[in-house]
GUMIDREN-19183 format. One line per 3 residues: number of its first residue (from 1); their letters; for each residue x, y, z of C-alpha. Coordinates in pm, whole numbers, plus 50000, padded with zeros to 5 digits. Layout:
NUM> A> X,Y,Z ~ ...
% end
This chain:
1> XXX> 61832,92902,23495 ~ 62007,93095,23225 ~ 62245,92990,22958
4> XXX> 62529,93290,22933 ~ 62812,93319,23069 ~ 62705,93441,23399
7> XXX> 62513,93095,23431 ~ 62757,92912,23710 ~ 62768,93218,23943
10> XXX> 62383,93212,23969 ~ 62334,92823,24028 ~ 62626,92866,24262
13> XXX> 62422,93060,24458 ~ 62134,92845,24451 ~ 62342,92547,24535
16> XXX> 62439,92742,24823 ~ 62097,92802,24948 ~ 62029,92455,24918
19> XXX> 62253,92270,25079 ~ 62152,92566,25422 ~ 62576,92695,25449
22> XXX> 62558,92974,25613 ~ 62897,93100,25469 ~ 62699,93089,25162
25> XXX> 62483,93389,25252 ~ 62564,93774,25201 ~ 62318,93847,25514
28> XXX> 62200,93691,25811 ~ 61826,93599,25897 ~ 61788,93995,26036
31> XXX> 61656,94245,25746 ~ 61720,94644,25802 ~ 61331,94591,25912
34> XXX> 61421,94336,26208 ~ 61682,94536,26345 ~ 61433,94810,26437
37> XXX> 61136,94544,26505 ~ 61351,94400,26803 ~ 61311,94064,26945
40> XXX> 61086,93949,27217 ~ 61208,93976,27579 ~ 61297,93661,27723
43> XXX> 61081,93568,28008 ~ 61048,93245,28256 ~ 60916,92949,28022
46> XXX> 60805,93122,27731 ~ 61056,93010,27442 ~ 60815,92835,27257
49> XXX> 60553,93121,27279 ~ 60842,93331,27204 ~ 60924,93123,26884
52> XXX> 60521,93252,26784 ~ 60666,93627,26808 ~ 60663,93784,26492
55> XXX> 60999,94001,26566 ~ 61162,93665,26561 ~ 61070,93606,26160
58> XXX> 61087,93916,26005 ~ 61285,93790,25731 ~ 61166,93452,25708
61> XXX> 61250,93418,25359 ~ 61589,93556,25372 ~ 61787,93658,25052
64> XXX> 62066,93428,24928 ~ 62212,93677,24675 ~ 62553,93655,24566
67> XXX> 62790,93864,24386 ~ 62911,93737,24021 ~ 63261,93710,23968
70> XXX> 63397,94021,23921 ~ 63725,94214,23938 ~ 63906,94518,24037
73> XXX> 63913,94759,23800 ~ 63912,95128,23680 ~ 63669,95351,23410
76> XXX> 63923,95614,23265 ~ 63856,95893,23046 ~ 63479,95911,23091
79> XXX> 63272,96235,23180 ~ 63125,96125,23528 ~ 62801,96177,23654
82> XXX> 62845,96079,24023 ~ 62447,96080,24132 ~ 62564,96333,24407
85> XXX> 62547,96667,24180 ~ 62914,96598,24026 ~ 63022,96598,23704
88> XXX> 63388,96518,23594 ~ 63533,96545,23271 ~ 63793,96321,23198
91> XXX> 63751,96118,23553 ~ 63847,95825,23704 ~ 63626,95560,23877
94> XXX> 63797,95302,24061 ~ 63624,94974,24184 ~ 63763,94765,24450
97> XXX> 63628,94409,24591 ~ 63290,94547,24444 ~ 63265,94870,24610
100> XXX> 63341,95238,24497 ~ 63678,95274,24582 ~ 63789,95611,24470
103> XXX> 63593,95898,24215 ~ 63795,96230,24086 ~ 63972,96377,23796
106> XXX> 64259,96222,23572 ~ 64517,96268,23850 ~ 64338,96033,24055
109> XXX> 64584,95679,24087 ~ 64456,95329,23982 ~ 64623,95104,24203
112> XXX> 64836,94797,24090 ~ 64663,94526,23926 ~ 64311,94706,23880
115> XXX> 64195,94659,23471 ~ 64155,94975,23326 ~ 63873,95028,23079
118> XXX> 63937,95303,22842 ~ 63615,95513,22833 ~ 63713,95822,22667
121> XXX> 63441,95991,22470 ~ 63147,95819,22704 ~ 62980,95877,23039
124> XXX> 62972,95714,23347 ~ 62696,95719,23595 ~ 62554,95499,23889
127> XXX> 62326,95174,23824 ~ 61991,95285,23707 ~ 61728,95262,23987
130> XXX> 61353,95176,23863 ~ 61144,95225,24204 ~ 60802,95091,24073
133> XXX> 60829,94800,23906 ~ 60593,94482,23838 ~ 60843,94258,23628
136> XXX> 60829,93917,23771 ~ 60483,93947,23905 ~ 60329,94035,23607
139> XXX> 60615,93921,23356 ~ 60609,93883,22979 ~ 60415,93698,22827
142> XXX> 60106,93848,22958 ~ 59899,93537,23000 ~ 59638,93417,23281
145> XXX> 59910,93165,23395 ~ 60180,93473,23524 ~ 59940,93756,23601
148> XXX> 60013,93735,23979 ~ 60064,94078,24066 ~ 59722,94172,24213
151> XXX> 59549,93984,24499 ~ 59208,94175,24402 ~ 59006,93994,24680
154> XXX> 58996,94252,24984 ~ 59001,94626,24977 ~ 59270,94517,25245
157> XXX> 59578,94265,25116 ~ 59899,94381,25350 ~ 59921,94035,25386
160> XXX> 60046,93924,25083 ~ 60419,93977,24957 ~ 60487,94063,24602
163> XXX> 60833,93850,24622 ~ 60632,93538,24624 ~ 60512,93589,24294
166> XXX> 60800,93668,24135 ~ 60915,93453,23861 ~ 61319,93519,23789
169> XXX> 61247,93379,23463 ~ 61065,93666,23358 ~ 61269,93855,22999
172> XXX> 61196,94187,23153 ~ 61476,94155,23375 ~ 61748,94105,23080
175> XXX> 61598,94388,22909 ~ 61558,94628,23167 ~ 61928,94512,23264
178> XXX> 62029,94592,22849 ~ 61873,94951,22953 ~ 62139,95046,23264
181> XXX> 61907,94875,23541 ~ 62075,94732,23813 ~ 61803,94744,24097
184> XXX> 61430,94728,24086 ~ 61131,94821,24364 ~ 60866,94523,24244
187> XXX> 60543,94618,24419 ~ 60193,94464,24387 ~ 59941,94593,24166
190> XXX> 59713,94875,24263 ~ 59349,94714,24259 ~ 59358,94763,24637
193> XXX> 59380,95023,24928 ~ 59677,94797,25086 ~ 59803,94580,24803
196> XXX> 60094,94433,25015 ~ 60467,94415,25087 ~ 60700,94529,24822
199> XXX> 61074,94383,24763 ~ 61367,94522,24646 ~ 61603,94344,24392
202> XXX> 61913,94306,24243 ~ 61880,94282,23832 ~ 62098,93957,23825
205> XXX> 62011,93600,23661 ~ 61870,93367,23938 ~ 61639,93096,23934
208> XXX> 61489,93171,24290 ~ 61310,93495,24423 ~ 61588,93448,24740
211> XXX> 61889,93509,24469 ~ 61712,93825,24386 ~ 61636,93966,24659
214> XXX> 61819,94280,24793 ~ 62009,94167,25105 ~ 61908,94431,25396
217> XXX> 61676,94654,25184 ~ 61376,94753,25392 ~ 61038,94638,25288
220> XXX> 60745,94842,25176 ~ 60369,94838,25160 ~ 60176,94954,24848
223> XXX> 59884,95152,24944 ~ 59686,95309,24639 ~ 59433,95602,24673
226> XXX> 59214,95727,24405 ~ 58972,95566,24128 ~ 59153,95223,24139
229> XXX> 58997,95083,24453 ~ 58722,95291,24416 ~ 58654,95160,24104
232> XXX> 58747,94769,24128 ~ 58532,94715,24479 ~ 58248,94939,24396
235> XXX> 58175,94750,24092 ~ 58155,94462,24330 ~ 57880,94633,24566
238> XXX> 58113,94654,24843 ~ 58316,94928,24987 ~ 58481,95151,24886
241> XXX> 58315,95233,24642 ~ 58406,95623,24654 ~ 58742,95851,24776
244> XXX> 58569,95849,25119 ~ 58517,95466,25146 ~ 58883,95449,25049
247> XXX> 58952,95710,25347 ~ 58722,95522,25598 ~ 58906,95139,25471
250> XXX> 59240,95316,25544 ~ 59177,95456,25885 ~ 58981,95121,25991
253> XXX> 59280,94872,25880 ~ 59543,95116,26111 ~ 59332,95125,26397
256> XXX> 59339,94733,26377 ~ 59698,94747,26333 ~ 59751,94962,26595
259> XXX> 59516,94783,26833 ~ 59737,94445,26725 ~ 60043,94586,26786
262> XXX> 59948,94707,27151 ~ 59858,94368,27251 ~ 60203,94255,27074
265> XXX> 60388,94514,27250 ~ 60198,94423,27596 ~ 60263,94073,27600
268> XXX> 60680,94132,27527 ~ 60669,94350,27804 ~ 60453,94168,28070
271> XXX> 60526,93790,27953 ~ 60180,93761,28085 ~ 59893,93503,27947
274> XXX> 59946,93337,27558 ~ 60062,93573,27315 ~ 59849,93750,27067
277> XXX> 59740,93509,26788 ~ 59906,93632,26480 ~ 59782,93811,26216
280> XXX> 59964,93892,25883 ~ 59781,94148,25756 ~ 59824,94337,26058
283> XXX> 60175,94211,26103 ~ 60282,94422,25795 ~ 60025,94745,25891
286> XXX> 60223,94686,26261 ~ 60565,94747,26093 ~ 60458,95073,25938
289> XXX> 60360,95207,26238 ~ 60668,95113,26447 ~ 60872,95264,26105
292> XXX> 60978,94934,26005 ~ 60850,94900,25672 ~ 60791,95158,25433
295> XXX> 60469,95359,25268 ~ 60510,95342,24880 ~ 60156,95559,24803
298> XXX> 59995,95529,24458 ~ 59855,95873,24432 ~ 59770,96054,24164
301> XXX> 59580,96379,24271 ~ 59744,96682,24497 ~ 59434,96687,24709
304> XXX> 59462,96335,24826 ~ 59798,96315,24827 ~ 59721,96591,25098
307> XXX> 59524,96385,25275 ~ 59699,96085,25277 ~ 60001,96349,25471
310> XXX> 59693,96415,25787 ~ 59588,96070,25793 ~ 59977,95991,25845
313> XXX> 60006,96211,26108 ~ 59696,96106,26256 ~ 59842,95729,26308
316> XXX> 60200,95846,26370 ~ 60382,95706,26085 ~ 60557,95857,25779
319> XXX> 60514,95800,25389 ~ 60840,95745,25208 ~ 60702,95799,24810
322> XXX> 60414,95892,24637 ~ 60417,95688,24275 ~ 60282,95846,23975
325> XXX> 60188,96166,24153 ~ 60111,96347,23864 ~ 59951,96670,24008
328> XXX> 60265,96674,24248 ~ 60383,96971,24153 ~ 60060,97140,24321
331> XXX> 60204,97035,24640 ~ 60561,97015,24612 ~ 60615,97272,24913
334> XXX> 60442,97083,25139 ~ 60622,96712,24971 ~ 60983,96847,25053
337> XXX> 60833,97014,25405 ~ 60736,96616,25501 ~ 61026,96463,25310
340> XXX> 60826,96265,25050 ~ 60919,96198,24749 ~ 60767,96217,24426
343> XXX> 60807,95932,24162 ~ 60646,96034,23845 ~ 60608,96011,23438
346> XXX> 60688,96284,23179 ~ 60496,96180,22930 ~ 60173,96011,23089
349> XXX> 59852,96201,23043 ~ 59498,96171,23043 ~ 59474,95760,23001
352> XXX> 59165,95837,23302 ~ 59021,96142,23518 ~ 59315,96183,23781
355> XXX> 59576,96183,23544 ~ 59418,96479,23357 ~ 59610,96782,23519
358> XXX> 59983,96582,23432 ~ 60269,96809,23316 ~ 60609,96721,23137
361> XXX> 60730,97006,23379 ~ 60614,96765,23669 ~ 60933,96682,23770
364> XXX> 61118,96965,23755 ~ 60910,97183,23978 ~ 60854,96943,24232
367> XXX> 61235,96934,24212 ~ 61299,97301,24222 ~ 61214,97285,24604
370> XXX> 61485,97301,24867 ~ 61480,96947,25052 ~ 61273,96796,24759
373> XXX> 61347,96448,24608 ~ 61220,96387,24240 ~ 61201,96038,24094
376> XXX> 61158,95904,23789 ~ 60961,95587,23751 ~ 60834,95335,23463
379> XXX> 60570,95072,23611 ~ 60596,94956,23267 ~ 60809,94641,23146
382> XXX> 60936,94904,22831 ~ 60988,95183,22971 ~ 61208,95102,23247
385> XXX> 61478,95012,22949 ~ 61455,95372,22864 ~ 61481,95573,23249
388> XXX> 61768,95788,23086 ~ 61542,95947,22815 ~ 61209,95974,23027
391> XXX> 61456,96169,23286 ~ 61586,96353,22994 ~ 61221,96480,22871
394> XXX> 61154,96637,23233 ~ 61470,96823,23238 ~ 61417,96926,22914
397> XXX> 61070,97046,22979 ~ 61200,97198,23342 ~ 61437,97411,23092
400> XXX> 61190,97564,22868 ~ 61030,97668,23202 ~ 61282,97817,23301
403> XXX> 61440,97663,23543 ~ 61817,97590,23560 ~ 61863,97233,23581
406> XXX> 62232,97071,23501 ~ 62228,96677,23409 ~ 62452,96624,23669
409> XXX> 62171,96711,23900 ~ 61907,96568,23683 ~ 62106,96208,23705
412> XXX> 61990,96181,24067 ~ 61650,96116,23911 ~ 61678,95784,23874
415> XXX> 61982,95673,24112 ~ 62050,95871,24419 ~ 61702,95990,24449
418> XXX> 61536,95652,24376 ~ 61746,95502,24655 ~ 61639,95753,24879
421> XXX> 61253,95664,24774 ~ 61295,95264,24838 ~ 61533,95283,25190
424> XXX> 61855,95226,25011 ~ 62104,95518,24971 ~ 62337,95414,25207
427> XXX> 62410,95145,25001 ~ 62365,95217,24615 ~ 62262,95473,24406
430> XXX> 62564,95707,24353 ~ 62908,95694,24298 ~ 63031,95708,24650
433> XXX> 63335,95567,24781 ~ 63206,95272,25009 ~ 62884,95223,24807
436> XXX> 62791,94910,24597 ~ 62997,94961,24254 ~ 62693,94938,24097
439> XXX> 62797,95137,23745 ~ 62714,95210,23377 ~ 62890,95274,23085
442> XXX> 62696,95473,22853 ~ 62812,95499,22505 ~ 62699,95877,22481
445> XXX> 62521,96119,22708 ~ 62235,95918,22934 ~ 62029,96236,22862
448> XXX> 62068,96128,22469 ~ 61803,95979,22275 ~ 62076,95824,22112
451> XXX> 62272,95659,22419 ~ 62274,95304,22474 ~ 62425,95086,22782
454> XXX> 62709,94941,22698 ~ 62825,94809,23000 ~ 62654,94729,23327
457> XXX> 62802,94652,23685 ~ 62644,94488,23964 ~ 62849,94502,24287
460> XXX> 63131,94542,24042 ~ 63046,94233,23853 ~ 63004,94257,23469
463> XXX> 62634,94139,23381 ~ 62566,94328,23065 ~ 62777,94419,22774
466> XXX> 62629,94519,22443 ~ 62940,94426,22263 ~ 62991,94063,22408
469> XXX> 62738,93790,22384 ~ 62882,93605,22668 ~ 62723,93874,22886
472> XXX> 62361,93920,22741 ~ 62162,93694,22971 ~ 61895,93523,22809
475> XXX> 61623,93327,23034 ~ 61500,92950,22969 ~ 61132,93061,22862
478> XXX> 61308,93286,22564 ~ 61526,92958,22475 ~ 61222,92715,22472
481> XXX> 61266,92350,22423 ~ 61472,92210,22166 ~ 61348,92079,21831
484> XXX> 61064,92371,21874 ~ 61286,92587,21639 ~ 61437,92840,21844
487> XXX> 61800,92871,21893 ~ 62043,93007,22138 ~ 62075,93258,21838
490> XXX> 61794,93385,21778 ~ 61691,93390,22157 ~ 61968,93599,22266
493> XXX> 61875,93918,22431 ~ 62064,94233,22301 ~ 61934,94572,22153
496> X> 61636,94751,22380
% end
């Protein structure tokens, strides 16, 4: 739970899950993922085979998120950055039944009854969008007890879903929410060659994983190439042990998967014999192949980032993001040529060998591309609070380059872009009529060291406001138990 204001919204939600009323739900049992996984064919007396078919439960664990209270209202004044190359001075955003109703100039009419907020001499720009995340599965404190981000038993853990580790409780949410964060990508950890199924989520209080979770967001699979698995099975005496073991694990697990999905595909169509006896590891490899659920690539290095591109082709499937990708801009042609994108760091260098060749101008090249799609990432519990600035140190260090980057581009860094990474973009991640109002209220330029949040919008709900305690979440763990000494007070989550 969490004691703020917001507190009755979230248990509402809960309350709703629990008592199974379906009027209670945003989304249905079918994900983005099961509408393009298709259910089994119906066949003569097969409906309890049938109920065995894993295109039946794609989604068995289906979010329950719920809007906050919110109203209709209208940001006046501000200088816009709309995530879709657009910058307005002196523009109007208006937000209606939690969606993006209307974006333009001053002229632009607030209807009857919207609140205006007066935002002159401040900016405007979508929800900040982290796209590699580990809050929740390896939350703060960092103790034994929570680390539960890493299954580091198998070169091969598709299997496993990072949104049943998740604890809501985690403070990393309230901060990164203090820092203009309105959606996360929480992915496993990268110890393995498949580390799992990632899941995208809404930066709202919630005592359950399910009031999280991003209704109709497709899932992903972490795959990681490079010293990680290399390093954390070979020390083991098992494979891999080197960048070709890692190759050879990769290929092996998606001829399996493809193999699975044959028989899958086989049995739908014949209805002949017992259907294949499940298998969740390839379950998850299965929906990559059919385009279902989407490659997130920890990859560091150009030349196996190149790789990784063949071995795609290969087995017929696409990636959607390579993370960290700090030699990136080695490849960019051929990134924007297979429409990958690149999440990456400004300022991360050298911490081990395949991070040696990273470049503050990162970024900005791989951006300079026609078709290209730049990201900027944290997978760090700090640095997520700060996207704005580490976006604002690449397009600084594009400029002294020499390339001619405006902020109003650059903003897409971490919203429209991001979206695009994680399988959202037709539902957040710019200031688009139609979109999830999903908005922050900066109190100076985002590409400022000196700009802070000062309010956030989730689906056009207020969750964050620097200037009102009411809306500064703070979580149960950072209350404690009473009589221990620590206060509401003192707990209470504001500055970054």
């Amino acid at each position: 739970m969490n004691r703020h204001h917001l507190r009755g919204a979230s248990l509402a939600a809960v309350a709703c899950a629990a008592l199974a009323l379906s009027a209670c739900a945003t989304t249905g049992q079918g994900t983005a993922s099961s509408e393009a996984g298709g259910a089994a064919k119906p066949s003569k007396d097969r409906s309890l085979d049938a109920g065995l078919d894993p295109a039946t439960t794609l989604n068995p664990y289906p979010s329950t998120y719920q809007p906050l209270p919110r109203e209709n209202f209208a940001v006046v004044g501000a200088t816009v950055l709309t995530g879709t190359d657009r910058k307005i001075e002196n523009g109007v955003v208006v937000v209606t039944d939690g969606k993006v109703a209307a974006v333009g100039d001053a002229q632009t009419p607030v209807p009857a009854g919207h609140r205006v907020i007066d935002a002159r001499g401040r900016y405007v720009t979508p929800g900040v969008i982290d796209v590699h995340s580990h809050l929740g599965v390896y939350p703060s404190p960092g103790v034994q007890g929570l680390s539960n981000g890493n299954e580091a038993t198998s070169p091969n853990t598709a299997q496993v879903w990072a949104e049943h580790s998740i604890w809501p409780q985690d403070p990393g949410f309230n901060t990164a929410r203090a820092g203009g964060v309105t959606t996360l990508h929480i992915l496993p950890g990268s110890a393995n060659l498949f580390g799992g199924r990632g899941v995208t989520i809404r930066n709202v209080p919630s005592v359950t994983m399910q009031g999280l979770k991003f209704p109709n967001a497709p899932y992903t699979v972490k795959m990681a190439c490079g010293e990680n698995p290399a390093r954390v099975y070979g020390s083991r005496n098992q494979s891999p042990s080197t960048a070709m073991g890692n190759m050879a694990g990769y290929r092996a697990a998606f001829i399996a998967a493809r193999e699975y999905k044959a028989k899958w595909d086989k049995w739908r169509e014949t209805g002949e014999g017992s259907p294949p006896t499940r298998n969740l590891q390839n379950e998850t490899l299965a929906g990559v192949l059919d385009g279902s659920i989407l490659i997130q690539n920890h990859c560091y290095r150009a030349n196996e980032m190149a790789m990784m591109m063949d071995m795609a082709n290969e087995f017929g499937y696409r990636i959607s993001t390579f993370h960290h990708a700090t030699e990136a801009y080695k490849i960019a042609p051929q990134l924007a040529a297979n429409g990958i994108c690149a999440a990456i760091w400004t300022g991360w260098w050298g911490f081990k060998m395949e991070a040696l060749d990273a470049i503050e101008e990162n970024a900005a090249l791989v951006d300079a591309q026609q078709g290209s799609c730049a990201v900027i990432h944290s997978d760090d519990p700090e640095l997520t609070q700060r996207l704005n600035q580490e976006a604002a140190a690449a397009l600084s260090a594009g400029r002294r380059a020499g390339l001619n980057i405006s902020e109003e581009h650059a903003i897409g860094w971490f919203t429209s872009n991001a979206a695009k990474a994680i399988g959202i973009a037709d539902q957040t991640g710019s200031l688009t009529p139609g979109l999830r109002a999903d908005v922050v209220i900066w109190s100076a330029d985002p590409f400022s060291i000196y700009a802070r949040a000062d309010q956030v919008f989730i689906d056009g709900a207020l969750t964050y406001d620097r200037a009102n305690p009411a809306y500064q979440p703070t979580s149960d763990f950072e209350l404690g138990q009473p009589g221990y000494g620590l206060t509401t007070a003192n707990a209470t989550v504001g500055a970054r």
